[in-house]
C-alpha positions as CSV (number, residue, x, y, z in Angstrom):
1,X,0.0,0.0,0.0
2,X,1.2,3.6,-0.8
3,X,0.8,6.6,1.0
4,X,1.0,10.3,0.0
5,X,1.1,13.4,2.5
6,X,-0.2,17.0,1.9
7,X,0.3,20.0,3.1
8,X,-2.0,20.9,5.5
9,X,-4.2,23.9,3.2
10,X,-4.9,20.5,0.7
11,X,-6.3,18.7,3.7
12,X,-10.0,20.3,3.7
13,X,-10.5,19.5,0.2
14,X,-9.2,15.9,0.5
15,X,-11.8,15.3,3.3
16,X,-15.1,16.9,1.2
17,X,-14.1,15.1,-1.6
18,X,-12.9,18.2,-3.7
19,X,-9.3,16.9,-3.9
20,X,-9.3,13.4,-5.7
21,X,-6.0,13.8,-7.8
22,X,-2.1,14.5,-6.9
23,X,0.4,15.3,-8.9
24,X,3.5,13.8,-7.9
25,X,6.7,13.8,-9.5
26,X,8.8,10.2,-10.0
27,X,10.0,8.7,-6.5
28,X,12.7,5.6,-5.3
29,X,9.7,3.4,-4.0
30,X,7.1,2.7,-6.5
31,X,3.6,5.0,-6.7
32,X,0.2,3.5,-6.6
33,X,-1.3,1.1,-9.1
34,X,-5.1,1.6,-10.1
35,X,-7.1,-0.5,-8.4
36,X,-5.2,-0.8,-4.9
37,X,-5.8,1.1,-2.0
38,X,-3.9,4.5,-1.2
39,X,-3.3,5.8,2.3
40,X,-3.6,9.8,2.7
41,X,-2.2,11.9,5.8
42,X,-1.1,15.5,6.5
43,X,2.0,15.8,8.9
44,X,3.4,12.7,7.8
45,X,6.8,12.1,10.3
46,X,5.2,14.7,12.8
47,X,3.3,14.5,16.0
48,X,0.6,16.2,14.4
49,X,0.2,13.4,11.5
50,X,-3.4,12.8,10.6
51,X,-5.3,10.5,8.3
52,X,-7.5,12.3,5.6
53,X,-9.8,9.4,4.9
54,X,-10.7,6.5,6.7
55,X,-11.3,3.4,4.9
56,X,-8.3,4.1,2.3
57,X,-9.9,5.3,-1.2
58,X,-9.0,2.9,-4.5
59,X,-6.7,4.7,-7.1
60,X,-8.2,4.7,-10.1
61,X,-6.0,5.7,-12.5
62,X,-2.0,7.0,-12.4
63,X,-0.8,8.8,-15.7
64,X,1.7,10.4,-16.9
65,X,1.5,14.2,-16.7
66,X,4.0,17.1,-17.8
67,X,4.0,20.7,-17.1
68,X,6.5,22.9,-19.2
69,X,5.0,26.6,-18.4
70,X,1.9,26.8,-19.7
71,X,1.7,23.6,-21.6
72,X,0.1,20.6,-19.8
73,X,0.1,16.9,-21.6
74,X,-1.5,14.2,-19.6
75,X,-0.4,10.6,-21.6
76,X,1.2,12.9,-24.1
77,X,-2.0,14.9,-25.1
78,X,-2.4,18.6,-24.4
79,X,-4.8,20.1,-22.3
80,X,-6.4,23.0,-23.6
81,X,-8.9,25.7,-22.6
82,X,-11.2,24.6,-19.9
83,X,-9.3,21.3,-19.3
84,X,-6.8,23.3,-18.1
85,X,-8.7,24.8,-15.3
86,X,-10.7,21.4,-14.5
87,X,-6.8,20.0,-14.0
88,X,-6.3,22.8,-11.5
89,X,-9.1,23.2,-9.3
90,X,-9.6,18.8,-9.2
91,X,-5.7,19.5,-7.6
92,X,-6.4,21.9,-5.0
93,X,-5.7,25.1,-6.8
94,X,-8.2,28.0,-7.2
95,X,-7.0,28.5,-10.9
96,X,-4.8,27.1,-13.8
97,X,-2.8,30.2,-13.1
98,X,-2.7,29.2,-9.1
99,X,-1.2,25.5,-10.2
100,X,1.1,27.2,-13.0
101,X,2.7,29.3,-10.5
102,X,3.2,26.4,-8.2
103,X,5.3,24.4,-10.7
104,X,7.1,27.5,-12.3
105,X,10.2,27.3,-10.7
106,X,10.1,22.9,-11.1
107,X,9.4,23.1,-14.8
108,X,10.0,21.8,-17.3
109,X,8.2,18.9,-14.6
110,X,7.9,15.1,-15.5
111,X,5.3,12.7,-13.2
112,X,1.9,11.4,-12.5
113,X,-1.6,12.4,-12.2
114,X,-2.9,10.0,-9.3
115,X,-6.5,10.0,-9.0
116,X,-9.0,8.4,-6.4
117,X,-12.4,8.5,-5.5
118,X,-15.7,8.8,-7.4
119,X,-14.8,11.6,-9.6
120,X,-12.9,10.9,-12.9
121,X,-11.2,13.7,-14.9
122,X,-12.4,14.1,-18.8
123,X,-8.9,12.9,-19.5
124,X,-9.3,9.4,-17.3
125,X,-9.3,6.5,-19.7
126,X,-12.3,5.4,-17.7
C-alpha cells in the first residue's frame, strides 16, 4: 500500500471530496497502481500526523503528466482551454494560473496524475 502526505491547506479538500488527484513527481519506491488502496495523511513524520480518509480510497488511474510553463500533456495529449482549469481546481488550486505558479520554478516537470475516488477527470481512460 502507498501513501501520500499534503500539506496541510490540501487537507480540507481531501476530506469533502474536492481533492481526488495528486500530482507527484517520479520517487525511489514505486507510486500507486489503479485499483489498490492508497493511504492519505497531513504531517506525515510529525506529531501532528493525521489521516484524511478512513477506509483508504482505491486509485483509479496513475498517468503520466508534464508541465513545461503553460503547456500541460497528460499521456502525451495537451490540455487545452477549460481542461486546463478542471486540472487545476480537481488538484487543489483555485485556478490554472494558481497551479502554474506552483510548478514555475520545477518546470519543465515530468510525473503522474494520481487520482482516487468517485470523480474521474475528462482525460481518465475510464
Amino acid at each position: 500500500m502507498v501513501a501520500y502526505n499534503f500539506k496541510k491547506q490540501f487537507a480540507p479538500l481531501i476530506k469533502s471530496g474536492a481533492k481526488q488527484q495528486t500530482i507527484r513527481a517520479p520517487r525511489k519506491t514505486r507510486h500507486a497502481i489503479a485499483g489498490e488502496p492508497i493511504q492519505l495523511y497531513t504531517g506525515m513524520r510529525t506529531k501532528a500526523c493525521s489521516k484524511l480518509i478512513d477506509p483508504d480510497p482505491t486509485c483509479r488511474a496513475v498517468l503520466p503528466i508534464s508541465i513545461d510553463g503553460r503547456q500541460v500533456l497528460i499521456k502525451s495529449t495537451p490540455l487545452i482551454g477549460e481542461e486546463l482549469e478542471q486540472l487545476a481546481i480537481a488538484d487543489g488550486f483555485s485556478s490554472f494560473e494558481e497551479l502554474a505558479e506552483f510548478f514555475e520554478d520545477r518546470t519543465p516537470f515530468q510525473g503522474f496524475l494520481i487520482a482516487w475516488g468517485d470523480w474521474l477527470p475528462c482525460w481518465t481512460p475510464f
